[in-house]
N, C-alpha and C positions, 0 to 999 in steps of 0.2 A: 700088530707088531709092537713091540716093546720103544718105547717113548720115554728118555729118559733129558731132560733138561738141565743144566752145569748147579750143580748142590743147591739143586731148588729143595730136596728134601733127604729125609737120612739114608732112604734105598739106596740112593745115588751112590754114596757112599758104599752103600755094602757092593754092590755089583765093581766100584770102580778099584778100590782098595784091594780087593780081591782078584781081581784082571792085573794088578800091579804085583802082586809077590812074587811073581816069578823075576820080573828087574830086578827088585830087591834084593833076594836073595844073589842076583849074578853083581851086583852094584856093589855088597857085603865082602864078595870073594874078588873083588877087583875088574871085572867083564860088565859089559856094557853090550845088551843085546840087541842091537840097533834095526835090526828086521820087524823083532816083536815091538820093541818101542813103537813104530811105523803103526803096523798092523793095531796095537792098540789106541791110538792116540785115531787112527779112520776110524774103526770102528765107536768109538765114542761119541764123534765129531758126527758121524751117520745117525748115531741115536738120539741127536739134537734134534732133526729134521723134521718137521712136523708132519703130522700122520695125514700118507695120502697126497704127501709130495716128496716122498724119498726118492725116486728114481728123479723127477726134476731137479731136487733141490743138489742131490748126488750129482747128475752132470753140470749143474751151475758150477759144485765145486770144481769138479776134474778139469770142465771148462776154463775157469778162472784162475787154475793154478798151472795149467799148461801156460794161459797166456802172461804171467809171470813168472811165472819161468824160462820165456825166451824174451822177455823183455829186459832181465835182470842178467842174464845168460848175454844177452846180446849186449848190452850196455858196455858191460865186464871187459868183454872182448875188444868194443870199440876205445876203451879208458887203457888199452893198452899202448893203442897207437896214436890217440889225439883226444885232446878234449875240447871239442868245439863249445861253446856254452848252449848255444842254439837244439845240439844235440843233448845235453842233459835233459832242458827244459822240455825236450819231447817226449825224453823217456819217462821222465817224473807226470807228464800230463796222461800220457798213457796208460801210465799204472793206476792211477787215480779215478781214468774214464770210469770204469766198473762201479766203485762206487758212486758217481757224482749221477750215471744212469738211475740207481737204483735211489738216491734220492728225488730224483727227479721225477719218477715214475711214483713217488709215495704225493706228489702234488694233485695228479690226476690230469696232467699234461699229455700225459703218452700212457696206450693201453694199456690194461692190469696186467696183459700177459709178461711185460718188461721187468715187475715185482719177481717175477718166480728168476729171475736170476741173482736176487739177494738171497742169503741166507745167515741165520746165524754167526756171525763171527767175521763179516766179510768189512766191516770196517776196520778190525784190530787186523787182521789179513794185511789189508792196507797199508799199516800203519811199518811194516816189516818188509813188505817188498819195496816200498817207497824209500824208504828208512833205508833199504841195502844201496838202489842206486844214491841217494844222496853220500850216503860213507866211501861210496865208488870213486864219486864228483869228487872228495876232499882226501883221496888216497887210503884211507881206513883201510879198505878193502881192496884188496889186488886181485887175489883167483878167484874162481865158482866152482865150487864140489857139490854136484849137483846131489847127490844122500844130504849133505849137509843141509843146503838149499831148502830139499822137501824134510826135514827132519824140525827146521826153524820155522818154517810156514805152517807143519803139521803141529807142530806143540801144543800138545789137545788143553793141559791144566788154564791156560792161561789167554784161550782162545775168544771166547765168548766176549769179556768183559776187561782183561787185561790182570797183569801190568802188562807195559809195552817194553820188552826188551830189547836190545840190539844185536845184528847180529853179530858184530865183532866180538860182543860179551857174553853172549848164546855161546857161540862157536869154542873157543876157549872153554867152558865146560861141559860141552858133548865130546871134545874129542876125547877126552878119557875121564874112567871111572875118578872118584874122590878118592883120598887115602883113605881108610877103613876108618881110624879115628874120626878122621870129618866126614865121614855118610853116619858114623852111628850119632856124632852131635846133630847135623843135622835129621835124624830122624827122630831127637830128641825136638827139635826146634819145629820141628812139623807136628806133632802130637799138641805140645803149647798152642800152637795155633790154629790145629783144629777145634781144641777145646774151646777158643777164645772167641773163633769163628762161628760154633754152633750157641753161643752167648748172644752173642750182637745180631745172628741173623734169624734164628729161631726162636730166638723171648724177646730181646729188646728191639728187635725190627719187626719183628709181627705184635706187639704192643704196638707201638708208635704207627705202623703203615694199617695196621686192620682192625684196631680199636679205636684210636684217639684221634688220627688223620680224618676219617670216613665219617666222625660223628660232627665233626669242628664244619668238615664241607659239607656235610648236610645243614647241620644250624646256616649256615652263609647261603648255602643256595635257598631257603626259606627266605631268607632277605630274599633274595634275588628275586625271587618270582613275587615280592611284593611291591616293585620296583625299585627299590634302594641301588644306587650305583655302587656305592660302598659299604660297608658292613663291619662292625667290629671285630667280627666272629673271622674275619680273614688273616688275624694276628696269629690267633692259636692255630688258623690252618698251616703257615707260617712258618711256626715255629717246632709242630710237631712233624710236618716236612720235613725239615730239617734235621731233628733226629732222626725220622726214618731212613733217611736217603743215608746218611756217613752209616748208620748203625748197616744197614743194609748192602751198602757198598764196600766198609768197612770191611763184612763178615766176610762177602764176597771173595775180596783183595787177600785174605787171609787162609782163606780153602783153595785159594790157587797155589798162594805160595806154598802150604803145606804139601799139596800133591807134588810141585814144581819139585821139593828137597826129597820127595820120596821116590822120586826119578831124577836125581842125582844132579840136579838144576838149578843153580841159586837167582831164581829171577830176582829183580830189583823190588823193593819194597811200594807198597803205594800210598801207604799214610802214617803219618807223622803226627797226633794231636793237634791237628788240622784249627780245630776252634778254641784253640789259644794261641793264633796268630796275634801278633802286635800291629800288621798292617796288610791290606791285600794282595801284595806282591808275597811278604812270608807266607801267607796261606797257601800262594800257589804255589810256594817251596814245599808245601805240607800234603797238600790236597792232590790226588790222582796226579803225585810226583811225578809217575813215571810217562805219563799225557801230557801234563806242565811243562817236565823235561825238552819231550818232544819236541814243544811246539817251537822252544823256546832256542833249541837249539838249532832248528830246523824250515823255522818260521823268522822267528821274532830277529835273531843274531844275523841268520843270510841278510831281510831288509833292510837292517840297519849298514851293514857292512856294503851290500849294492849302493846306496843312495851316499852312503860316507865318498866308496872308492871311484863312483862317478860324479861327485861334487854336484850334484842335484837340491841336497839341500845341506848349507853349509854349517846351521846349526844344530849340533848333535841332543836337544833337549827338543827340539823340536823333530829332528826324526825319531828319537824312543817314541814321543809322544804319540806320531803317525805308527808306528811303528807296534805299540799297543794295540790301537784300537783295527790294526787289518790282524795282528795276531789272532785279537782276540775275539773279532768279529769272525773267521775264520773260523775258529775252534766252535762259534754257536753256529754256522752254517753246517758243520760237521755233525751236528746233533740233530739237527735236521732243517729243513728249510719253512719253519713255520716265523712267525713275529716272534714269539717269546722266547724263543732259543737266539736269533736273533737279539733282540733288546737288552738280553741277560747278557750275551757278547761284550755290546756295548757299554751297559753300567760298569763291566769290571774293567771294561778297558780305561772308563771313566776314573774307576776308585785310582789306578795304574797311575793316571796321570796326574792327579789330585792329588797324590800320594809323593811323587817327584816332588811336584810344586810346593809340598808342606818341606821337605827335605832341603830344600835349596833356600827356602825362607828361616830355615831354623841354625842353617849354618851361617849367615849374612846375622841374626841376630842370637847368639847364639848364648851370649848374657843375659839376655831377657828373658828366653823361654827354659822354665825351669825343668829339670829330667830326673826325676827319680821313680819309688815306685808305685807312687798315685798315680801319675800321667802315665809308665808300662802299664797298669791294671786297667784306667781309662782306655786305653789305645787299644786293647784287648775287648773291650766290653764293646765298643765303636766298633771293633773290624764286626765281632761277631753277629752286631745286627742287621750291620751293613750285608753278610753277608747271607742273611736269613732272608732281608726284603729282595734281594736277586732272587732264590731262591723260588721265595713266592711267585716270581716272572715265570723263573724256570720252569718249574713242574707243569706249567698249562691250565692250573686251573681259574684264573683270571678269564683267560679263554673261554671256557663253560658260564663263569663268571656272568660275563658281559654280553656276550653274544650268540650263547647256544643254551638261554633258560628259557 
């Protein structure tokens, strides 16, 4: 059976593009055909599945989206008549279970059989039904239309790897087509960045991830197995990392949005020139914005505001500070539960706070340290390598590195 993975290659395209003109063309004339939207956005989302677990990984989904859907259905309902906090905190743990199972079971704590209830997309899934009850908690959101519901869950473009939209901001533009002027721009603005996206993901991420990456960790794992604990050759694994992941992630972000405008969807953007931050808080303005967003809105802002409004801890530099590093140590348990997603957590939550503590000291002496655009281009060249050496945490290959040569 036909096995088709989100713009891993140009087929994708042909078969997906092609499954899309008949919205377009009702998008063009003002209609918005929300059955076939449905129907195409499953069947796509089915052609993820890997071959030989479709019928399991198919009722993971059915499974998984029944039970958010009456957890988010049910929340709805109860935010009408009371808002205990105790009951938010259940629903938001609830919704979560699923995934925090399916990391759990990737440790080899609990049977293999627990894996087959991950699939594909089931973290950004997540990140949407979670995302609906906290907007609930903060009034955003008032009713549940349940089309709408599975219409925002099922959003095939943007599934897999993101961006992460909301549904307040979804919903506003499913419920009706674009003015014809703004679907034909945007189908102008989708052609740009498909072009732009087959750029970065097809030459410049398969250069950097299949040439330059794999030669750099071969020269480094030669140290290794000569016993070297460190290696020079771990710089340029490094740094061509680095290019690989944005160019790659980049393209990614960019063939979602494209699809996203070709079904009359303006998701949120995901990157911003990411490595020409000035410090690592802009970066995460820059970088998987719309994950950043999230967390930040969602994570980082609740903690701060819980520990403020219950005077727990009364200075507010010291809660950001706490407040980083459960962000941000959060957002690498999410990535998954090994050390290096982890550690990489922690550094940024680290640069976070470091970063504070330069700001508070520059305004205290604020005649001494001088600002122009040697120290912006320096502060640029610092974020960048700073955040190459994460990087190098990030990817796992220290891991192979050190203790699997």
């Amino acid at each position: 059976m036909l096995n088709l993975q989100p713009y891993a290659d140009p087929t994708y395209f042909l078969y997906l593009l092609a499954a899309l003109v008949p919205l377009a063309i009702g998008l063009y004339f003002g209609k918005r055909f929300v059955t076939y939207e449905i129907l195409v956005s499953l069947a796509f989302i089915f052609l993820i599945f890997d071959e030989g677990h479709y019928i399991n990984q198919g009722i993971a989904l059915i499974g998984y989206s029944i039970w958010q859907f009456f957890l988010v259905w049910g929340y709805i309902t109860y935010r009408k008549k009371a808002n205990k906090a105790w009951v938010f905190y259940l629903a938001a743990f609830l919704s979560i279970l699923p995934i925090i199972l399916v990391r759990i079971s990737g440790t080899g704590l609990f049977k293999p059989q627990l894996s087959l209830f991950g699939f594909l997309g089931i973290s950004y899934l997540t990140f949407r039904s979670v995302g609906m009850i906290i907007e609930t908690r903060d009034g955003v959101t008032h009713d549940f239309n349940p089309i709408m519901f599975l219409r925002f869950m099922l959003f095939m473009p943007t599934l897999s790897s993101g961006p992460i939209d909301r549904y307040s901001r979804f919903a506003k533009d499913a419920a009706v087509a674009p003015e014809r002027s703004r679907y034909i721009e945007l189908l102008g603005e989708a052609t740009k960045k498909l072009f732009l996206g087959f750029v970065y993901k097809f030459i410049l991420s398969y250069y950097f991830g299949e040439i330059i990456y794999p030669y750099f960790q071969n020269q480094a794992m030669s140290d290794a197995h000569h016993g070297m604990l460190l290696s020079w050759w771990l710089i340029p694994v490094a740094y061509s990392y680095g290019m690989y992941l944005f160019f790659d992630f980049a393209g990614y972000s960019l063939f979602a949005l494209a699809i996203s405008y070709v079904m009359g969807i303006e998701s949120p953007i995901n990157f911003n020139k990411p490595y020409g931050s000035k410090n690592i808080k802009e970066f995460w303005n820059r970088w998987h914005m719309s994950l950043s967003f999230w967390f930040r809105d969602f994570v980082f802002m609740r903690f701060v505001f819980l520990f403020l409004k219950n005077k727990w801890i009364k200075n507010r530099n010291t809660v950001s500070t706490i407040a980083y590093f459960v962000n941000m140590l959060t957002m690498g348990l999410w990535h998954g539960l090994t050390w290096f997603y982890i550690v990489y957590g922690l550094m940024h939550a680290t640069g976070m706070a470091v970063n504070d503590a330069w700001i508070r000291f520059k305004r205290k002496h604020k005649d001494k340290i001088p600002h122009n655009k040697f120290t912006e281009a320096f502060a640029v060249v610092l974020t960048f390598h700073f955040v190459i050496l994460t990087f190098l945490v990030f990817c796992g290959f220290l891991d192979t590195f050190w203790f699997h040569r």
